[in-house]
N, CA and C atoms as a LAMMPS dump frame, in Angstrom:
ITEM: TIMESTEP
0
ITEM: NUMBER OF ATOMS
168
ITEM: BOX BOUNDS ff ff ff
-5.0000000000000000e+02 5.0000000000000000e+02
-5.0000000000000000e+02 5.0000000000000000e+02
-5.0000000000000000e+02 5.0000000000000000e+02
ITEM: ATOMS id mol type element x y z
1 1 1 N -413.006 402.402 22.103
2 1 2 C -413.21 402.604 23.525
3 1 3 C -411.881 402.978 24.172
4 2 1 N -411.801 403.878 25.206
5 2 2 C -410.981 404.381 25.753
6 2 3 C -410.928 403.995 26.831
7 3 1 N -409.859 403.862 27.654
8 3 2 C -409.5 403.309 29.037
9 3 3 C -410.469 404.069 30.098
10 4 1 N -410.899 405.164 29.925
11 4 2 C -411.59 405.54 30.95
12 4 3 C -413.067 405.103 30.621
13 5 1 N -413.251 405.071 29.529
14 5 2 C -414.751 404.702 29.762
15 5 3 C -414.913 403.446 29.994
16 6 1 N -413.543 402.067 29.678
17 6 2 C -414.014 400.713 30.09
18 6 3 C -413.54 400.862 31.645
19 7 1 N -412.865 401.67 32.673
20 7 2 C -412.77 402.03 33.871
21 7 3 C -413.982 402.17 34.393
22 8 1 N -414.626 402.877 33.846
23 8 2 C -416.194 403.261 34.591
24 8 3 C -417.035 401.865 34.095
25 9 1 N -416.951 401.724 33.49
26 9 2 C -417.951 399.946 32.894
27 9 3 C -417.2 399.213 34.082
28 10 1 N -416.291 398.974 34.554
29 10 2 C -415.292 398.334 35.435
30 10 3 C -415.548 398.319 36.729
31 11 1 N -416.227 399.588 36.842
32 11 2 C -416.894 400.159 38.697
33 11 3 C -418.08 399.493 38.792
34 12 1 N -418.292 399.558 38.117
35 12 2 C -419.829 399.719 38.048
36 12 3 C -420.447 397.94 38.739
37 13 1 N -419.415 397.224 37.083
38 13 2 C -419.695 395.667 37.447
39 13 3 C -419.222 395.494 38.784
40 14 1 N -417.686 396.074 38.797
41 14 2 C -417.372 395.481 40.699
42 14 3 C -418.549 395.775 41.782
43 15 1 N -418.986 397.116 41.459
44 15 2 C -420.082 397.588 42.436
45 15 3 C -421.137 396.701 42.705
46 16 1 N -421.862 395.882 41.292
47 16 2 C -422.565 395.383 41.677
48 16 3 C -422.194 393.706 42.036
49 17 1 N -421.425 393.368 41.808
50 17 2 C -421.013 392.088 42.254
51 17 3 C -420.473 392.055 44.001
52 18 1 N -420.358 393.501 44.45
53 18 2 C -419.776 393.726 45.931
54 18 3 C -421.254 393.682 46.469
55 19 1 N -421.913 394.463 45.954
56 19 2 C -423.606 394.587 46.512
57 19 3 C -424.495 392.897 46.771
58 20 1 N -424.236 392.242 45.392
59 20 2 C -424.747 391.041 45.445
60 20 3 C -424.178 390.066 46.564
61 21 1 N -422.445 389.879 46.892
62 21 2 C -421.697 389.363 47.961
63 21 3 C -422.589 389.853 49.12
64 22 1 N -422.857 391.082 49.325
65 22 2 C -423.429 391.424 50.297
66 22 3 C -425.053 391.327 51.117
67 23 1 N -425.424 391.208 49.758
68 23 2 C -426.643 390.545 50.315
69 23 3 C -426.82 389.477 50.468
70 24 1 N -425.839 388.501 49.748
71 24 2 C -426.369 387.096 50.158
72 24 3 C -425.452 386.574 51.65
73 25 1 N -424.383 387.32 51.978
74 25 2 C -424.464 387.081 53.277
75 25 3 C -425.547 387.416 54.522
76 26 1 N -426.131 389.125 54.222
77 26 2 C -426.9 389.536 54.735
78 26 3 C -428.01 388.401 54.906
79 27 1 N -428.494 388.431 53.752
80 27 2 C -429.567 387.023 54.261
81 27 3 C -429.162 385.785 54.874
82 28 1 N -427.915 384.953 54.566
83 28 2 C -427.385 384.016 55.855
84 28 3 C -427.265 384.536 56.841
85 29 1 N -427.062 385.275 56.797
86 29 2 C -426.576 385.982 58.726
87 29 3 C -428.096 386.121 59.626
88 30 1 N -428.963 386.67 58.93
89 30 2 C -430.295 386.905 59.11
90 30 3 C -431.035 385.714 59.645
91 31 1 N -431.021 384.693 58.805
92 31 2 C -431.616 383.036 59.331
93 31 3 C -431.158 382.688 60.03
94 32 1 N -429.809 382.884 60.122
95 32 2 C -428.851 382.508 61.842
96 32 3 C -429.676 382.907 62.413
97 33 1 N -429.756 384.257 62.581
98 33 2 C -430.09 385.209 63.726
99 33 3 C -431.4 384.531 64.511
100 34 1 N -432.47 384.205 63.031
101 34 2 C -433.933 384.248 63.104
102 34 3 C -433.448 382.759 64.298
103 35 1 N -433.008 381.434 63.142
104 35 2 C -433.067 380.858 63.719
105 35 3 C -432.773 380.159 65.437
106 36 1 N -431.546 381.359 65.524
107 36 2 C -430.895 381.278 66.815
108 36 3 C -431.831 381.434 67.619
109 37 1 N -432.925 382.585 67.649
110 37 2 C -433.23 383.635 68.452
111 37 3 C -434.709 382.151 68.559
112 38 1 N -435.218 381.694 67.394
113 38 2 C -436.237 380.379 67.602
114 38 3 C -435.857 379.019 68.486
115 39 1 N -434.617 379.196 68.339
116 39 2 C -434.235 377.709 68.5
117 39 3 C -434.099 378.53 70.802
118 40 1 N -433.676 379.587 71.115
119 40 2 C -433.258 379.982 72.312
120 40 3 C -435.033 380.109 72.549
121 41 1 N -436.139 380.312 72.119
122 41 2 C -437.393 380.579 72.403
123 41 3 C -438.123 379.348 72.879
124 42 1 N -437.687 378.266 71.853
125 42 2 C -438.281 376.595 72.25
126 42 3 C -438.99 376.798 70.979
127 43 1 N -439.447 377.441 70.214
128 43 2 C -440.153 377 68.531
129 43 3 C -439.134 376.114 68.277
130 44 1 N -440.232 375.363 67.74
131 44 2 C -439.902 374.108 66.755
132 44 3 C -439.047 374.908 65.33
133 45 1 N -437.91 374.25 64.426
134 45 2 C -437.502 374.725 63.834
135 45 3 C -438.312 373.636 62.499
136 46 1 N -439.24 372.579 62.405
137 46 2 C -439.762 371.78 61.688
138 46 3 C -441.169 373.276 61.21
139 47 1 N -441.529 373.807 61.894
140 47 2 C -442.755 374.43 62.251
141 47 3 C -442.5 375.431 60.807
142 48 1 N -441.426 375.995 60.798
143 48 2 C -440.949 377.233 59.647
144 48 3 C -439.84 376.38 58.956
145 49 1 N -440.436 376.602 57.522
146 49 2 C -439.613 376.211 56.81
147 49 3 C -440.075 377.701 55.926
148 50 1 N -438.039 377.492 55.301
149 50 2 C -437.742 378.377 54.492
150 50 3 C -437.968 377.839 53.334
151 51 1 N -438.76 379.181 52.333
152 51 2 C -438.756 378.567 50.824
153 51 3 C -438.008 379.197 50.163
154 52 1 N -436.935 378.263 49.357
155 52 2 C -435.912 378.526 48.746
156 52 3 C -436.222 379.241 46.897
157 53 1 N -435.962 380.916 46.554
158 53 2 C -436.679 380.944 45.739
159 53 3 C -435.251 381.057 44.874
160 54 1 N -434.5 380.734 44.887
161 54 2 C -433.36 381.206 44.094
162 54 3 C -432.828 379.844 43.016
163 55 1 N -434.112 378.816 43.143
164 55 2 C -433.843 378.306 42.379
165 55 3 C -434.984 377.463 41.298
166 56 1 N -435.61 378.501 41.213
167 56 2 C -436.711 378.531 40.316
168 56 3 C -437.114 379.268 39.349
């Protein structure tokens, strides 16, 4: 193997480990949001529950 081809194997993983960082903030930021925007409405926050699938 040559330096350029473990370079491109190299992008690739960063790429997707930047993508994954990114969505799992995306989704915290999102339940803020949801929840902010419930909790400023008067819904009950007991009423919605989140189901956690990331660990099953």
């Amino acid at each position: 193997m040559n330096v350029s081809s473990v370079w491109h194997v190299l992008k690739w993983v960063l790429a997707a480990l930047a993508a994954g960082f990114i969505g799992q903030f995306g989704r915290v930021l999102a339940m803020r949001l949801i929840a902010r925007r419930r909790k400023k409405k008067g819904h009950s926050s007991e009423q919605y529950q989140w189901r956690d699938d990331s660990t099953t």
